[in-house]
CHARMM internal coordinates of N, CA and C (Angstrom, degrees):
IC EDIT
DIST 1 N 1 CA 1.4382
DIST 1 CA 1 C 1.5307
ANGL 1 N 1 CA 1 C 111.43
DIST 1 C 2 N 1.4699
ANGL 1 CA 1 C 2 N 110.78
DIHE 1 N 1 CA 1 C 2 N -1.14
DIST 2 N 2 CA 1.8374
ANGL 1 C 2 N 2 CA 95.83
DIHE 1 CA 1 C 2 N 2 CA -157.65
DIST 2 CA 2 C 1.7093
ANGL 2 N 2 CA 2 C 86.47
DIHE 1 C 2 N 2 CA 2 C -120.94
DIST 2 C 3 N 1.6249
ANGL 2 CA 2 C 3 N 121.72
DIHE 2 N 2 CA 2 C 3 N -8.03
DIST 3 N 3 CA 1.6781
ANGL 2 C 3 N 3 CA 102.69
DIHE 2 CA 2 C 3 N 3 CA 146.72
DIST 3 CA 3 C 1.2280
ANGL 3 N 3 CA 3 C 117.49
DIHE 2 C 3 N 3 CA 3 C -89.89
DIST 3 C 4 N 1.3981
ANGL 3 CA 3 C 4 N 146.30
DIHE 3 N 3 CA 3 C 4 N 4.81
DIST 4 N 4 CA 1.0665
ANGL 3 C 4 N 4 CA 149.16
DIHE 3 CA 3 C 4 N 4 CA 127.80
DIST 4 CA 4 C 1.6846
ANGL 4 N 4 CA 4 C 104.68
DIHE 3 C 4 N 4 CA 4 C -13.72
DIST 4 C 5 N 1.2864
ANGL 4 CA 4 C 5 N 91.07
DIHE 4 N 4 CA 4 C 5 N -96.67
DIST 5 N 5 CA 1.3891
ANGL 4 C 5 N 5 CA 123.58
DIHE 4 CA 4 C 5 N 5 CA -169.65
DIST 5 CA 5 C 1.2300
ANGL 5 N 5 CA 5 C 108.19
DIHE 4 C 5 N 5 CA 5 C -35.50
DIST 5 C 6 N 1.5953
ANGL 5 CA 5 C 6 N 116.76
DIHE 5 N 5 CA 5 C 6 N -53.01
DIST 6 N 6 CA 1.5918
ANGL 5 C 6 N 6 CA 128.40
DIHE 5 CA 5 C 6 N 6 CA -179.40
DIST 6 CA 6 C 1.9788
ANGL 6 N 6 CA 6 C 116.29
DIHE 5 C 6 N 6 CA 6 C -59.48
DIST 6 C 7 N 1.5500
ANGL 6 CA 6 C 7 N 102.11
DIHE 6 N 6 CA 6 C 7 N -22.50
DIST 7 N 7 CA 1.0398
ANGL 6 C 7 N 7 CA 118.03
DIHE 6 CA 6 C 7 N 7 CA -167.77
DIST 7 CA 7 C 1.9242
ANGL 7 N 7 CA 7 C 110.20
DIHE 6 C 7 N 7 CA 7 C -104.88
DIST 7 C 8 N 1.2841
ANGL 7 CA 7 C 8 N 108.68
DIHE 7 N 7 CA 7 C 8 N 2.65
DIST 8 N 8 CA 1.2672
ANGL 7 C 8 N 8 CA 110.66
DIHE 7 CA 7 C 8 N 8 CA -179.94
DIST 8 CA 8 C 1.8423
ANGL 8 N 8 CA 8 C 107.10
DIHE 7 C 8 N 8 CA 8 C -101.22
DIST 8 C 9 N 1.7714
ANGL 8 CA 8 C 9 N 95.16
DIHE 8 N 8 CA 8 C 9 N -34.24
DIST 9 N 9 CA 1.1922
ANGL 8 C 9 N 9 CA 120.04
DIHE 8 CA 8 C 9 N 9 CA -174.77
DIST 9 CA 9 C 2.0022
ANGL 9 N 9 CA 9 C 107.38
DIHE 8 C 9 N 9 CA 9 C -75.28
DIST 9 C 10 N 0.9845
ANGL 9 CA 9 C 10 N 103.38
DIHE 9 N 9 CA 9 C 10 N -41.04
DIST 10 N 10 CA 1.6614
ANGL 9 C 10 N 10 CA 109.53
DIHE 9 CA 9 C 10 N 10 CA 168.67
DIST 10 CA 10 C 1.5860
ANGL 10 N 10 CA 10 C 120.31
DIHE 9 C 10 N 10 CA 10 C -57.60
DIST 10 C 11 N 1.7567
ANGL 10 CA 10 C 11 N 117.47
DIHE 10 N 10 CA 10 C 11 N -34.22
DIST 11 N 11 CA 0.8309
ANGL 10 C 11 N 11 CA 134.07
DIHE 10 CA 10 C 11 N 11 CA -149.84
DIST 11 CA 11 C 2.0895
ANGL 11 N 11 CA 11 C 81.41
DIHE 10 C 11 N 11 CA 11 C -106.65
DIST 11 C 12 N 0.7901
ANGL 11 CA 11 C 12 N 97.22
DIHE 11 N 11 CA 11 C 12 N -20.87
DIST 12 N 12 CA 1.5768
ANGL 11 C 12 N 12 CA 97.95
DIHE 11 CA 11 C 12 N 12 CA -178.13
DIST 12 CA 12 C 1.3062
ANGL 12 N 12 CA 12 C 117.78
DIHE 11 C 12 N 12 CA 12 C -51.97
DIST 12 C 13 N 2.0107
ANGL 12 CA 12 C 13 N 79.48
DIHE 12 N 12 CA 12 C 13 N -57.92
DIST 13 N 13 CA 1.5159
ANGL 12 C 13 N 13 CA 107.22
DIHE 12 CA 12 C 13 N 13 CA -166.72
DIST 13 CA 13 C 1.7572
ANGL 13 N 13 CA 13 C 115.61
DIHE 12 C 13 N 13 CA 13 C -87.01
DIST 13 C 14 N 1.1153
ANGL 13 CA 13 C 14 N 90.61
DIHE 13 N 13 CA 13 C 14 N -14.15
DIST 14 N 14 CA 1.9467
ANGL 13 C 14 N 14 CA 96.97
DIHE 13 CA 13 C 14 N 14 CA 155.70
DIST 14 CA 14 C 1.2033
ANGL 14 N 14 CA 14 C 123.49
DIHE 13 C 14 N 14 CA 14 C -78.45
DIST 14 C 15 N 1.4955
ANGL 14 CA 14 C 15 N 117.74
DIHE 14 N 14 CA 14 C 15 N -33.82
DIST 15 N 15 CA 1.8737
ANGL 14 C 15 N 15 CA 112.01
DIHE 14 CA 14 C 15 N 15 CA 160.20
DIST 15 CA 15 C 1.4767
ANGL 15 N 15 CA 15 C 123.33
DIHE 14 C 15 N 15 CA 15 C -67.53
DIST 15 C 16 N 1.1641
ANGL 15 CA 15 C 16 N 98.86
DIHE 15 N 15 CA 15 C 16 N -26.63
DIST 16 N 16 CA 1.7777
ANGL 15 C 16 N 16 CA 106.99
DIHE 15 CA 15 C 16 N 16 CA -178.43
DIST 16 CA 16 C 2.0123
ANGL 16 N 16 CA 16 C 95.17
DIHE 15 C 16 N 16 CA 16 C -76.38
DIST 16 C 17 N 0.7454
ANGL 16 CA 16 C 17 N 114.66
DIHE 16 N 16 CA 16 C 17 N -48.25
DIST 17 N 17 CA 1.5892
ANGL 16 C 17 N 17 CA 109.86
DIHE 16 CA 16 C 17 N 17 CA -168.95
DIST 17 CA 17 C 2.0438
ANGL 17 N 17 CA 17 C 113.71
DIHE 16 C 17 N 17 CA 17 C -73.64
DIST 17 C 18 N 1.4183
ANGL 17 CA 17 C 18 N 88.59
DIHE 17 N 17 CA 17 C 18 N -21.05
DIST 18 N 18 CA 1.4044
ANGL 17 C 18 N 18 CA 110.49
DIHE 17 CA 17 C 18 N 18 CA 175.45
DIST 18 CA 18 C 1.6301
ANGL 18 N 18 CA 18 C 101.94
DIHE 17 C 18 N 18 CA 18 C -88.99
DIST 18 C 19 N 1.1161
ANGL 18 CA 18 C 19 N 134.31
DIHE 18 N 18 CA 18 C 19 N -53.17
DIST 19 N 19 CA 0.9435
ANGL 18 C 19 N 19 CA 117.15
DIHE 18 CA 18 C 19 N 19 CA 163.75
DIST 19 CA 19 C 1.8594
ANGL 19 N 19 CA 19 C 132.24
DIHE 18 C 19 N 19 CA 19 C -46.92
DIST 19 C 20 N 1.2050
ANGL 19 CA 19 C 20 N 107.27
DIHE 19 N 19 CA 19 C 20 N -56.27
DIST 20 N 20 CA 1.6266
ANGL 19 C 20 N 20 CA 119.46
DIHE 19 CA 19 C 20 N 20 CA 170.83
DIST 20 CA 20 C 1.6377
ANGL 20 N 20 CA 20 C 100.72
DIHE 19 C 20 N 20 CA 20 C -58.65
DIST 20 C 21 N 1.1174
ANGL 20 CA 20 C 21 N 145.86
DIHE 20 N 20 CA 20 C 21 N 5.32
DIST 21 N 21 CA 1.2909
ANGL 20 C 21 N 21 CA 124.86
DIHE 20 CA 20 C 21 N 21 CA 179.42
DIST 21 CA 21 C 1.8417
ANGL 21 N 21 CA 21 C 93.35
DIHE 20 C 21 N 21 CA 21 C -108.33
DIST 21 C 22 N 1.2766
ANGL 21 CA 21 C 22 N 107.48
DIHE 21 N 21 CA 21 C 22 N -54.26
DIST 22 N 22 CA 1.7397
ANGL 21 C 22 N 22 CA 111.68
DIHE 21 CA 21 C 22 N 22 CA 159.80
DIST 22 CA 22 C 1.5906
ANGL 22 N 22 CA 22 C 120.67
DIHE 21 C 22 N 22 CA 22 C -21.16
DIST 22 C 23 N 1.6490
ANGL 22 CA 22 C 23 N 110.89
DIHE 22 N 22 CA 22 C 23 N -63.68
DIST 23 N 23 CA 1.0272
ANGL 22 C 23 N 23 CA 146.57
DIHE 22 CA 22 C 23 N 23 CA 179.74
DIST 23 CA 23 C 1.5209
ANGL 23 N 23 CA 23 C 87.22
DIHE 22 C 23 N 23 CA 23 C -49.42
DIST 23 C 24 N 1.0713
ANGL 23 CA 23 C 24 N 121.75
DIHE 23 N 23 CA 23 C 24 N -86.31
DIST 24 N 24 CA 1.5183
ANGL 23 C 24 N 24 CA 120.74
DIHE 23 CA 23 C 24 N 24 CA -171.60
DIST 24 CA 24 C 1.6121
ANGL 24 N 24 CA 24 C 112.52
DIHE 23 C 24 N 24 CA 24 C -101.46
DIST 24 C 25 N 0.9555
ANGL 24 CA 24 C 25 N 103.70
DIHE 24 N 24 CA 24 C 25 N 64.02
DIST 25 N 25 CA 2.0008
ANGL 24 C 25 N 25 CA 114.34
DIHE 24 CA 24 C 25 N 25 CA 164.38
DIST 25 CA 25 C 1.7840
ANGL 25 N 25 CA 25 C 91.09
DIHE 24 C 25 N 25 CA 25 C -67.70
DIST 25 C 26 N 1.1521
ANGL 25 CA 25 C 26 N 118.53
DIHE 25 N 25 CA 25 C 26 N -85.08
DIST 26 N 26 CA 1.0883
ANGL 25 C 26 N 26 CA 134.05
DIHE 25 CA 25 C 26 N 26 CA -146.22
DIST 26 CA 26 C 1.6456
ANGL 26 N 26 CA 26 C 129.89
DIHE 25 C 26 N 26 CA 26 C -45.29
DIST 26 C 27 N 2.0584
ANGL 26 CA 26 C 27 N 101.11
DIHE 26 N 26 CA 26 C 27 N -24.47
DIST 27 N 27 CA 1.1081
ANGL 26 C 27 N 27 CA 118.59
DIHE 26 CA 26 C 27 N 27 CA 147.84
DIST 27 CA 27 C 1.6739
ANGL 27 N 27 CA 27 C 127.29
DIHE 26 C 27 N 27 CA 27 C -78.22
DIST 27 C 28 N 1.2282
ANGL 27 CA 27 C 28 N 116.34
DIHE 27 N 27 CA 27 C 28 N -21.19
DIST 28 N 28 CA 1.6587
ANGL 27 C 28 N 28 CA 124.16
DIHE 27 CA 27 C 28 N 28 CA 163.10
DIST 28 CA 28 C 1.5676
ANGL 28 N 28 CA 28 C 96.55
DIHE 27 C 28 N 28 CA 28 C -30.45
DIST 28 C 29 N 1.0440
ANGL 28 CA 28 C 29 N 121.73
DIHE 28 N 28 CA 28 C 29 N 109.80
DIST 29 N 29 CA 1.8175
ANGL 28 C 29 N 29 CA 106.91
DIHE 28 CA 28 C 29 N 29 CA 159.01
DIST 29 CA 29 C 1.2499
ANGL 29 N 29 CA 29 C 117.16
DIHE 28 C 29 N 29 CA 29 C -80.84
DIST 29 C 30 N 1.5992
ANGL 29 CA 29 C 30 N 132.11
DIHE 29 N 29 CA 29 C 30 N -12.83
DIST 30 N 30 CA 1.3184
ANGL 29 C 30 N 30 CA 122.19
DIHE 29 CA 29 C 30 N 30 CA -172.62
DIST 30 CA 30 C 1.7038
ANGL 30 N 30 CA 30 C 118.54
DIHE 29 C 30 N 30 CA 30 C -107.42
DIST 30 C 31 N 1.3080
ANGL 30 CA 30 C 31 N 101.28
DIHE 30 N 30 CA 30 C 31 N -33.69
DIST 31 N 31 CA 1.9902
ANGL 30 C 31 N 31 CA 111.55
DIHE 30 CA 30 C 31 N 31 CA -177.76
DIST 31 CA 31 C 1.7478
ANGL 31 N 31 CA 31 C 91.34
DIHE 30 C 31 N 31 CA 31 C -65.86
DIST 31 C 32 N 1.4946
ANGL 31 CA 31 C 32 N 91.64
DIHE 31 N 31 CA 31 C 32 N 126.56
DIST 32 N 32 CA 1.6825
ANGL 31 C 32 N 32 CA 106.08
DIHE 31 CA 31 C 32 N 32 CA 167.01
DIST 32 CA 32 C 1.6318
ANGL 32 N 32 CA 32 C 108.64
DIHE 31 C 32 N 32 CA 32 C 83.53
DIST 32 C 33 N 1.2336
ANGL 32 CA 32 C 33 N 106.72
DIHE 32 N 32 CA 32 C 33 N 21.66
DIST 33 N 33 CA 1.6132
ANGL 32 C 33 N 33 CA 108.41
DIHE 32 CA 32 C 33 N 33 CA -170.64
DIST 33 CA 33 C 1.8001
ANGL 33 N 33 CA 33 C 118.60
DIHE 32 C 33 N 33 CA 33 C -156.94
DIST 33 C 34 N 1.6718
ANGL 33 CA 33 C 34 N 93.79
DIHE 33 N 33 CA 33 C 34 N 5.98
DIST 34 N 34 CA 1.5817
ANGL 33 C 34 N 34 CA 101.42
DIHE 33 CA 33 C 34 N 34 CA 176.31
DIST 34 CA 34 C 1.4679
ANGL 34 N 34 CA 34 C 116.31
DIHE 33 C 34 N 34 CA 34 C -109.19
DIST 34 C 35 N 1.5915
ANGL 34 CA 34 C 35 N 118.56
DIHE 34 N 34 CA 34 C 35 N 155.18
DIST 35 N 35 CA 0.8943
ANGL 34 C 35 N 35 CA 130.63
DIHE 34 CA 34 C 35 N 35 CA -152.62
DIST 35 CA 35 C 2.1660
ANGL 35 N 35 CA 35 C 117.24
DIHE 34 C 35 N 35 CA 35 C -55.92
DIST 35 C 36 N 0.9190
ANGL 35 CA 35 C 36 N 144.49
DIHE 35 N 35 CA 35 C 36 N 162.21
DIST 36 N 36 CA 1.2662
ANGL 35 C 36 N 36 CA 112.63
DIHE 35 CA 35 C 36 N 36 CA -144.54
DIST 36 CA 36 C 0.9812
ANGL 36 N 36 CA 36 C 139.03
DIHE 35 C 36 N 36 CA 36 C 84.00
DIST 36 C 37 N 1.1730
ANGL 36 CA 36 C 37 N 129.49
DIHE 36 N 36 CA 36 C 37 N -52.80
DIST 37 N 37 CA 1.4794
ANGL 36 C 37 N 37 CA 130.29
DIHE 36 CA 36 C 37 N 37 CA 175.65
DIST 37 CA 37 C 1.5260
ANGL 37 N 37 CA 37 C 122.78
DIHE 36 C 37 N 37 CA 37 C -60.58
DIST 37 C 38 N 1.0323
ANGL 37 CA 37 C 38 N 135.50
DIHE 37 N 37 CA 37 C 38 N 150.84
DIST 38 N 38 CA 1.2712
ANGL 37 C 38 N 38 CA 149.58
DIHE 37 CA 37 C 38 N 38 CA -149.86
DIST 38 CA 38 C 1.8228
ANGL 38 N 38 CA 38 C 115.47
DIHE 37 C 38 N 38 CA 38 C -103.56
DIST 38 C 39 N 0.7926
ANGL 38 CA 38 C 39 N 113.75
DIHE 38 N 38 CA 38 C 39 N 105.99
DIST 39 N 39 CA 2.0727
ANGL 38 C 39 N 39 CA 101.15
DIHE 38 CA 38 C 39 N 39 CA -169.80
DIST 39 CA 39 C 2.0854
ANGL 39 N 39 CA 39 C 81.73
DIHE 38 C 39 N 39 CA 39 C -145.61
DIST 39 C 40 N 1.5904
ANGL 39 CA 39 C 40 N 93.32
DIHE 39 N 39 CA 39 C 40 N 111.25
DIST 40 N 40 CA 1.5601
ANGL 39 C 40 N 40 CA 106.66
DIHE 39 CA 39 C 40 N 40 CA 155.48
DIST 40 CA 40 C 1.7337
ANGL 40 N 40 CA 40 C 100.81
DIHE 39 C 40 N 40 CA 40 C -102.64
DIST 40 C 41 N 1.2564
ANGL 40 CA 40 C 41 N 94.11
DIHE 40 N 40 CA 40 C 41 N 148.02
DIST 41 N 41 CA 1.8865
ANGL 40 C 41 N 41 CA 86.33
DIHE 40 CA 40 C 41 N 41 CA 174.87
DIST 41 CA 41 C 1.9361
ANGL 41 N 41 CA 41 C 99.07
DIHE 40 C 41 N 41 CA 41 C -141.14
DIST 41 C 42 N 0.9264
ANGL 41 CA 41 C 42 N 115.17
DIHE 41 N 41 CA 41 C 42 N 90.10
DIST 42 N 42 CA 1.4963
ANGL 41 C 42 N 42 CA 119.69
DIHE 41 CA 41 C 42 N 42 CA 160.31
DIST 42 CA 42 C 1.5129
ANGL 42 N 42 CA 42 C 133.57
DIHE 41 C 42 N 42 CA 42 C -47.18
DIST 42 C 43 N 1.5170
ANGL 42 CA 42 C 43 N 116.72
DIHE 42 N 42 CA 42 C 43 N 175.87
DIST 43 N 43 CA 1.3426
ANGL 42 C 43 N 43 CA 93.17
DIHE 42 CA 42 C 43 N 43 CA 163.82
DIST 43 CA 43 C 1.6239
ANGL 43 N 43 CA 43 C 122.94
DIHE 42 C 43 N 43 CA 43 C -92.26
DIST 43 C 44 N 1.3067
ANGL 43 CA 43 C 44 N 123.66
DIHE 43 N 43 CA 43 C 44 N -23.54
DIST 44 N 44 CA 1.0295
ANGL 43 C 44 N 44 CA 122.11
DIHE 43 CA 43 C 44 N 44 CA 147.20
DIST 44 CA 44 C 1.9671
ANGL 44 N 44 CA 44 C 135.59
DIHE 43 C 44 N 44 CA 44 C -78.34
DIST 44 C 45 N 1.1173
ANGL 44 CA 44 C 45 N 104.61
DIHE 44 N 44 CA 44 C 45 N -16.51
DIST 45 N 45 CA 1.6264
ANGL 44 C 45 N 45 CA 100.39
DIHE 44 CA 44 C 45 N 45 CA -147.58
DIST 45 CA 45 C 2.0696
ANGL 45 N 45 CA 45 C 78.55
DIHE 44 C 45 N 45 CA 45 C -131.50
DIST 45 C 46 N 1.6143
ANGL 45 CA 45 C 46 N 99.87
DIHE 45 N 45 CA 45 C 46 N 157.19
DIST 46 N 46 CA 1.5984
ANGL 45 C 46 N 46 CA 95.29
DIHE 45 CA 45 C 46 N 46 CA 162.37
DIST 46 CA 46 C 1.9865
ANGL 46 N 46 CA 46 C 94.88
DIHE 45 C 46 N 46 CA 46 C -133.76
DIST 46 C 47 N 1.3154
ANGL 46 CA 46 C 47 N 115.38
DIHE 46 N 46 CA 46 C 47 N 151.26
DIST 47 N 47 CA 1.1717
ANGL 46 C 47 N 47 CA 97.50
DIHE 46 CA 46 C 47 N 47 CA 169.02
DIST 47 CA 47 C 2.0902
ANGL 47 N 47 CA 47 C 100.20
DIHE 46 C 47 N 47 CA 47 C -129.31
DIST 47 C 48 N 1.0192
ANGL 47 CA 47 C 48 N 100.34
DIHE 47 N 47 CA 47 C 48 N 160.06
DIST 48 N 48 CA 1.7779
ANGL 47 C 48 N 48 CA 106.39
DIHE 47 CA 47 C 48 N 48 CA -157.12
DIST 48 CA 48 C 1.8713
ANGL 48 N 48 CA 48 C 93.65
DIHE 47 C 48 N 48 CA 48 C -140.42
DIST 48 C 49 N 1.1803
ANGL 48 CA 48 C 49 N 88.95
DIHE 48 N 48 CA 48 C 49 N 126.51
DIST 49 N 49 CA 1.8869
ANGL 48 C 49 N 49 CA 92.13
DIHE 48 CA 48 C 49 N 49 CA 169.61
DIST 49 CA 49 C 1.7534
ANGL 49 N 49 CA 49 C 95.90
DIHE 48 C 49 N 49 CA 49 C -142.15
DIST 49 C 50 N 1.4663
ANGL 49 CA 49 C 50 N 113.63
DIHE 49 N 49 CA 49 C 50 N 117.46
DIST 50 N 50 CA 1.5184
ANGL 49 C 50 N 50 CA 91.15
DIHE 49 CA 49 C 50 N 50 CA 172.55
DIST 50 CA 50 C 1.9261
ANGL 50 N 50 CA 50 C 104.35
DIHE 49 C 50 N 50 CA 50 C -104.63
DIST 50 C 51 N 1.2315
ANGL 50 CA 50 C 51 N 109.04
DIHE 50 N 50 CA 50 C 51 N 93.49
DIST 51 N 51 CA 1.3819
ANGL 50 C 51 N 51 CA 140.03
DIHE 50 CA 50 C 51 N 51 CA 161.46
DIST 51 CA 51 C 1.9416
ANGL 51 N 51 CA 51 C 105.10
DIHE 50 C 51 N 51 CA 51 C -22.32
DIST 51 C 52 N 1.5404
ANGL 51 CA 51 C 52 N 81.87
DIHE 51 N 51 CA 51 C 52 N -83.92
DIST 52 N 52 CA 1.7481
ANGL 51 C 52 N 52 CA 96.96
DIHE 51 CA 51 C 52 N 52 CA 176.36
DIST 52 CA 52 C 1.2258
ANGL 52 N 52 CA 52 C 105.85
DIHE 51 C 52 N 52 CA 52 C -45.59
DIST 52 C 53 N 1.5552
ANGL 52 CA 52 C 53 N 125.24
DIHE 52 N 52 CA 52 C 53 N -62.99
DIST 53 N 53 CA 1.6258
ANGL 52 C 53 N 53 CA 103.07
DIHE 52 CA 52 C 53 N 53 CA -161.75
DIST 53 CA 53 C 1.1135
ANGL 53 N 53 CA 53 C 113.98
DIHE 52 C 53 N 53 CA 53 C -69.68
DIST 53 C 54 N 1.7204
ANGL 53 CA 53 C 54 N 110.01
DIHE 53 N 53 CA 53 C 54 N -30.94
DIST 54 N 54 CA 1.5172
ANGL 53 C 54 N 54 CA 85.12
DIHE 53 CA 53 C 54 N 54 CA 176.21
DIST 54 CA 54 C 1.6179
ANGL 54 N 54 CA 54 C 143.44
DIHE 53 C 54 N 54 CA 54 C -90.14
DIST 54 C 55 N 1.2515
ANGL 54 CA 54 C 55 N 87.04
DIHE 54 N 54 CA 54 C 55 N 8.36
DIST 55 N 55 CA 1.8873
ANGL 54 C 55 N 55 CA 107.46
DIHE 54 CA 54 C 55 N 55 CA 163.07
DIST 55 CA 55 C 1.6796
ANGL 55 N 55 CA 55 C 88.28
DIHE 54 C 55 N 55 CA 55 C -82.49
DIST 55 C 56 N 1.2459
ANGL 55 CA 55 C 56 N 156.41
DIHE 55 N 55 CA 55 C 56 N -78.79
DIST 56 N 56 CA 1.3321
ANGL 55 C 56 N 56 CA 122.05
DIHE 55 CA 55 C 56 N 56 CA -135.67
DIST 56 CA 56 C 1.7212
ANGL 56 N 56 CA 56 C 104.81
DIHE 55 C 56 N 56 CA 56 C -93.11
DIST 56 C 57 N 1.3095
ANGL 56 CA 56 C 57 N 120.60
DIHE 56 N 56 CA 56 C 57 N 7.85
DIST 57 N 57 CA 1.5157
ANGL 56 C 57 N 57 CA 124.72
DIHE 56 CA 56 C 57 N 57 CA -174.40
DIST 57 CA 57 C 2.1628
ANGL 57 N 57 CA 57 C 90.14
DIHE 56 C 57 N 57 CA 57 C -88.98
DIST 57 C 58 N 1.3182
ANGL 57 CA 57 C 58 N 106.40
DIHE 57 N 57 CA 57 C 58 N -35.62
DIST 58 N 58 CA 1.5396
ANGL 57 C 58 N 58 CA 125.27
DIHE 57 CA 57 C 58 N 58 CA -168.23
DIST 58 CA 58 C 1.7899
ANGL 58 N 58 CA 58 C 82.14
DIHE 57 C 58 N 58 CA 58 C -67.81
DIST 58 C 59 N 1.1572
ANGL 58 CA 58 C 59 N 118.14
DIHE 58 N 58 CA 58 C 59 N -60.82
DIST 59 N 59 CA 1.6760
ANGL 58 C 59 N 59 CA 112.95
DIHE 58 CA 58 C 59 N 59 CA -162.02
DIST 59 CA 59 C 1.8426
ANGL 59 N 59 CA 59 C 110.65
DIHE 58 C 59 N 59 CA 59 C -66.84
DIST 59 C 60 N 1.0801
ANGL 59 CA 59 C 60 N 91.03
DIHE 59 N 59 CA 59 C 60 N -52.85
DIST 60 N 60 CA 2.0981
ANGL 59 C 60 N 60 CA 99.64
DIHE 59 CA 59 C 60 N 60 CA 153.73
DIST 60 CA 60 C 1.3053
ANGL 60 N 60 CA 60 C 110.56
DIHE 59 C 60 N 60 CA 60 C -18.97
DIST 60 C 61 N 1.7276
ANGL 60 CA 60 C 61 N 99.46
DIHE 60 N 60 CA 60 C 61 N -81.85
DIST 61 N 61 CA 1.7593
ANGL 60 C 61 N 61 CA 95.51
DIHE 60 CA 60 C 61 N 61 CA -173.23
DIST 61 CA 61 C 1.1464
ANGL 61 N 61 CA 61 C 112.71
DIHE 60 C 61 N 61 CA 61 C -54.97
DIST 61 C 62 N 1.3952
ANGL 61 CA 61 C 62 N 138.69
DIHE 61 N 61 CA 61 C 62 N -48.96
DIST 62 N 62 CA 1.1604
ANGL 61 C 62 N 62 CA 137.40
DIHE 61 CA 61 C 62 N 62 CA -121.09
DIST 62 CA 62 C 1.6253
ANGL 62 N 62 CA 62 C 87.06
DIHE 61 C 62 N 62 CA 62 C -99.85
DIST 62 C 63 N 1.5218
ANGL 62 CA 62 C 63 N 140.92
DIHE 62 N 62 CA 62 C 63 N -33.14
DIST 63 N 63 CA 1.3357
ANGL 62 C 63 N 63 CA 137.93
DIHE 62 CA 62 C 63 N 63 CA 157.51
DIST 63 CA 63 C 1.3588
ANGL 63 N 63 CA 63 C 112.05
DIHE 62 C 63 N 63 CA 63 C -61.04
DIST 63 C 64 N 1.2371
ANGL 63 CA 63 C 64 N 112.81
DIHE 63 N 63 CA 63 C 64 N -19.02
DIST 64 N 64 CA 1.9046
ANGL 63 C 64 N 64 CA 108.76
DIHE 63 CA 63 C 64 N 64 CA -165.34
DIST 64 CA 64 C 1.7518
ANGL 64 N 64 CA 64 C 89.92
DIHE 63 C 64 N 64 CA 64 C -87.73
DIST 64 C 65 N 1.4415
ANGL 64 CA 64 C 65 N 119.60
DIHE 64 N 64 CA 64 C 65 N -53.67
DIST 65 N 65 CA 1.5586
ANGL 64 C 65 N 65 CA 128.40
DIHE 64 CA 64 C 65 N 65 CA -174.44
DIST 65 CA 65 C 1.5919
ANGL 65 N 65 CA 65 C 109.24
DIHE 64 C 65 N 65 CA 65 C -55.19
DIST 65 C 66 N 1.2961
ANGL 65 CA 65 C 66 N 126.49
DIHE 65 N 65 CA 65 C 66 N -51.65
DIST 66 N 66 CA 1.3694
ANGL 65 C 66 N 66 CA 148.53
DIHE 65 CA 65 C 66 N 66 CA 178.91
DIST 66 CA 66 C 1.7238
ANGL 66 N 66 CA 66 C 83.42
DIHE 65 C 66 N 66 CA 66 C -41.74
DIST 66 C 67 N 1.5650
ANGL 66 CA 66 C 67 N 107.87
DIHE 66 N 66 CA 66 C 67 N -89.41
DIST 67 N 67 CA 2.3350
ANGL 66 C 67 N 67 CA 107.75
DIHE 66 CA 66 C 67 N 67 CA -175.86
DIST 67 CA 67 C 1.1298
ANGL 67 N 67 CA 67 C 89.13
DIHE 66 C 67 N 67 CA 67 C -40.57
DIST 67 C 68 N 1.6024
ANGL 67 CA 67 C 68 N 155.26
DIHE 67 N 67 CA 67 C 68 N -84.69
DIST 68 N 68 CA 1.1049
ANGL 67 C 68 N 68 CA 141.69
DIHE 67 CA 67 C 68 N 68 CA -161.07
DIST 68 CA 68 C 1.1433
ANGL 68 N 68 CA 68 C 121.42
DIHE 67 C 68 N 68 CA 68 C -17.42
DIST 68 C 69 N 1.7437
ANGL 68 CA 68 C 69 N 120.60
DIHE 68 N 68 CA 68 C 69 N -63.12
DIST 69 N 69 CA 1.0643
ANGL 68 C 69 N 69 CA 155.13
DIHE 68 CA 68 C 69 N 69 CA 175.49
DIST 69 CA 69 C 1.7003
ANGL 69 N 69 CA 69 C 109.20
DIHE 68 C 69 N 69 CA 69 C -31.18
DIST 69 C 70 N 1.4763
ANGL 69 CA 69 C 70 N 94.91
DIHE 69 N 69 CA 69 C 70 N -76.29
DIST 70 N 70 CA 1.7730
ANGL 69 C 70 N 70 CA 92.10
DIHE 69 CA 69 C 70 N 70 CA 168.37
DIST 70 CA 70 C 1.4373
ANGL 70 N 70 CA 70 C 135.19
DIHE 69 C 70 N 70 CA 70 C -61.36
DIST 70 C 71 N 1.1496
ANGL 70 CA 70 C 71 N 132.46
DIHE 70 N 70 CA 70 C 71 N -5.92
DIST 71 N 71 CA 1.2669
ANGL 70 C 71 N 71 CA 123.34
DIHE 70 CA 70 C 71 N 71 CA 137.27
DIST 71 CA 71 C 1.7235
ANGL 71 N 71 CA 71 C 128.41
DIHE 70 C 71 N 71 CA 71 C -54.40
DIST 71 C 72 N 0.6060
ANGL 71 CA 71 C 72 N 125.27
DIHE 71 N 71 CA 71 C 72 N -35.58
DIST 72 N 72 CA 1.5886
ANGL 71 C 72 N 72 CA 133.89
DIHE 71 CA 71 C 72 N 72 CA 143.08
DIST 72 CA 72 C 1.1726
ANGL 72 N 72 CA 72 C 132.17
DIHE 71 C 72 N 72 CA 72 C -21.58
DIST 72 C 73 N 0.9936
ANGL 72 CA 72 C 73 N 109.08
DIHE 72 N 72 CA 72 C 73 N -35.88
DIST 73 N 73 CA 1.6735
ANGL 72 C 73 N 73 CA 113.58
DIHE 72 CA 72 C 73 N 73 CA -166.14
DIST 73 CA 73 C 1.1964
ANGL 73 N 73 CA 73 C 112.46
DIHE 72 C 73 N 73 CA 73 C -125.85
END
COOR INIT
IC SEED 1 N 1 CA 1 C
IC BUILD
């Protein structure tokens, strides 16, 4: 019951931090604006992929989940 508990509380604190980054995207100066990223802009249509951030936002979690991880075990 008490990785339950540990695991509801982790998951808490990953929406709260996920939320505040939402909350403030717009002050981020770097996500959606580093080199890599993808911006077609037409005259009608624009199309946007940010590539880069989301390869190093992907390497973030995946080191942040991994320490997570060892508490676990």
């Amino acid at each position: 019951m008490k990785s339950l508990a540990l695991s509801v509380i982790i998951l808490g604190v990953v929406l709260i931090v996920a939320g505040l980054i939402l909350f403030f995207y717009n002050k981020i100066p770097f996500i959606g604006r580093l080199p890599g990223d993808i911006r077609i802009t037409g005259e009608n249509s624009s199309f946007y992929f940010p590539i880069t951030s989301c390869i190093i936002i992907s390497i973030i979690l995946s080191l942040l989940l991994s320490f997570i991880g060892k508490f676990f075990k």
